[in-house]
C-alpha positions in Angstrom: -57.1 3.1 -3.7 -53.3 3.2 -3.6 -51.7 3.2 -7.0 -49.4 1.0 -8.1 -45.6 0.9 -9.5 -46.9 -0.2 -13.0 -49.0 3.2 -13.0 -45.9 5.2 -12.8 -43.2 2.9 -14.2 -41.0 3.3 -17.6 -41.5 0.4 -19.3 -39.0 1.1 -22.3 -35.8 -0.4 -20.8 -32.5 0.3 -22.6 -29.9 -2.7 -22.2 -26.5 -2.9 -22.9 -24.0 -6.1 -23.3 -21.7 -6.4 -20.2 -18.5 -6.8 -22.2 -19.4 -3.5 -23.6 -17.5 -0.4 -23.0 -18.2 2.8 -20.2 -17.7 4.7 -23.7 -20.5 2.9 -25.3 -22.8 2.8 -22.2 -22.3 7.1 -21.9 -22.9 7.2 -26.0 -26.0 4.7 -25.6 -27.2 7.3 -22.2 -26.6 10.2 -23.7 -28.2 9.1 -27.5 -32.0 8.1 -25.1 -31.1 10.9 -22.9 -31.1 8.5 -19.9 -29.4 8.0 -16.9 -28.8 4.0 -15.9 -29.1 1.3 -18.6 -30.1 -2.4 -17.3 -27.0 -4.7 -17.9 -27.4 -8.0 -19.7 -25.4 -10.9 -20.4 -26.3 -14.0 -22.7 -29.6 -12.1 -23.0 -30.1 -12.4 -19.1 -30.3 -9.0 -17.0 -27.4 -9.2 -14.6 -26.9 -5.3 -13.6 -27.8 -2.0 -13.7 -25.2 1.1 -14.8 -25.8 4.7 -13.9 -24.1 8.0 -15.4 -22.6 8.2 -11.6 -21.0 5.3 -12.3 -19.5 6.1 -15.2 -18.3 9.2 -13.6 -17.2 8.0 -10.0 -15.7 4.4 -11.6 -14.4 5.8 -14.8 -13.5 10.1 -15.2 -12.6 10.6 -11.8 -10.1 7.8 -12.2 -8.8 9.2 -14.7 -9.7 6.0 -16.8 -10.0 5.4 -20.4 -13.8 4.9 -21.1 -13.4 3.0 -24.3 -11.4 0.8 -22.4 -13.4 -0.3 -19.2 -15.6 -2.5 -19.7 -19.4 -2.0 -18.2 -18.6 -5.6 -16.1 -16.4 -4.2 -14.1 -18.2 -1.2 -13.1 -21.8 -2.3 -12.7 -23.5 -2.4 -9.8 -25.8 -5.8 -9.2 -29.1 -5.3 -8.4 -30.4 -6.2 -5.3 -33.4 -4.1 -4.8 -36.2 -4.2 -7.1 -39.8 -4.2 -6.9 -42.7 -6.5 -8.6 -45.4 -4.1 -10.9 -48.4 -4.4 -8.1 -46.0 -3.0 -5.0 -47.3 -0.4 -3.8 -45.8 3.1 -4.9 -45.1 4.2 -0.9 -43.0 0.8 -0.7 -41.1 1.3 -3.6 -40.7 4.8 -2.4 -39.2 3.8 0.9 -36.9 0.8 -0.6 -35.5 3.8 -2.8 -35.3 5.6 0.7 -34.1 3.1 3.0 -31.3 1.5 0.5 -30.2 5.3 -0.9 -30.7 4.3 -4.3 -32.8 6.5 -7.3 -33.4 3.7 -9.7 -35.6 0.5 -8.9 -35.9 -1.9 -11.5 -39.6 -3.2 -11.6 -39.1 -7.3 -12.2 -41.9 -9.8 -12.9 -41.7 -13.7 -14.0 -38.2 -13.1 -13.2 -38.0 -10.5 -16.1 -37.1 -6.6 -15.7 -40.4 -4.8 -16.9 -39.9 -1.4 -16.4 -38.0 0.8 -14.0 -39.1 3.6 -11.7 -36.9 6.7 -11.7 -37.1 9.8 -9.0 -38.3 11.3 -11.8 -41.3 9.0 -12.4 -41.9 9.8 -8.7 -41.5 13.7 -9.1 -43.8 13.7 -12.1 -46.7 11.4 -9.8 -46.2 13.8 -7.0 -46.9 16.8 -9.1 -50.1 15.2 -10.6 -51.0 14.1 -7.2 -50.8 18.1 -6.2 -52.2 19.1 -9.1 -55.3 16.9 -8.7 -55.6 17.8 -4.7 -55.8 21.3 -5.4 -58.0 21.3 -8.0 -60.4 19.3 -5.8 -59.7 21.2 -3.2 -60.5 24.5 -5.0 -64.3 22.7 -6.5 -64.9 21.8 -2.9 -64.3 25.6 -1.9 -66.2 26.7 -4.6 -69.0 24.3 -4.2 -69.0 25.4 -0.1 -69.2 29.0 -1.9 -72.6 28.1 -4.2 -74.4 26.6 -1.3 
């Protein structure tokens, strides 16, 4: 059976208010030791901000973080997936639209979100488990 995006999702989403600042969004980042933080305005998810964006929008601008605010350098989101997608689909909407983050939304609601890193730590158990089963299968070929 083919697992599932809410197997392998985060589910704790950080948020930030989009009149906040880049400043604030890097503190709030660096403080959960994330990367992106969903963007929300009048309690309604409206974007998603990465530490890329901070650095592409903001330091190599040569901007003043405390000063831009996260409106104006969020990116909207336009690819997401629903908690039952399948994880290869998710996998190649991350592919196909070049992005590393896809929010996981439900009832119209972001639920979670699933990193490359939520990938990269499924992969490795996936491996782990195959050659395990692979090495019982040698060893039972072995016994008989």
């Amino acid at each position: 059976m083919s697992k599932i995006i809410r197997d392998i999702m985060t589910k704790k989403i950080v948020t930030i208010n989009q009149e906040k600042t880049g400043l604030d969004a890097a503190k709030l980042m660096d403080d959960h030791g994330i990367s992106s933080l969903i963007v929300e305005n009048n309690q309604k998810h409206v974007g998603i901000i990465t530490e890329r964006d901070v650095v592409s929008k903001i330091c190599c601008r040569d901007l003043q973080p405390s000063k831009v605010k996260i409106v104006d350098i969020m990116s909207n989101i336009r690819v997401y997936a629903n908690p039952n997608t399948p994880i290869e689909v998710a996998v190649q909407r991350m592919v196909n639209h070049k992005i590393r983050r896809l929010p996981v939304i439900e009832g119209g609601k972001i639920v979670g979100i699933v990193t490359v890193t939520d990938l990269a730590k499924e992969l490795r158990k996936t491996i782990l488990q195959e050659g395990l089963l692979s090495e019982l299968s040698e060893l039972n070929a072995l016994n008989c």
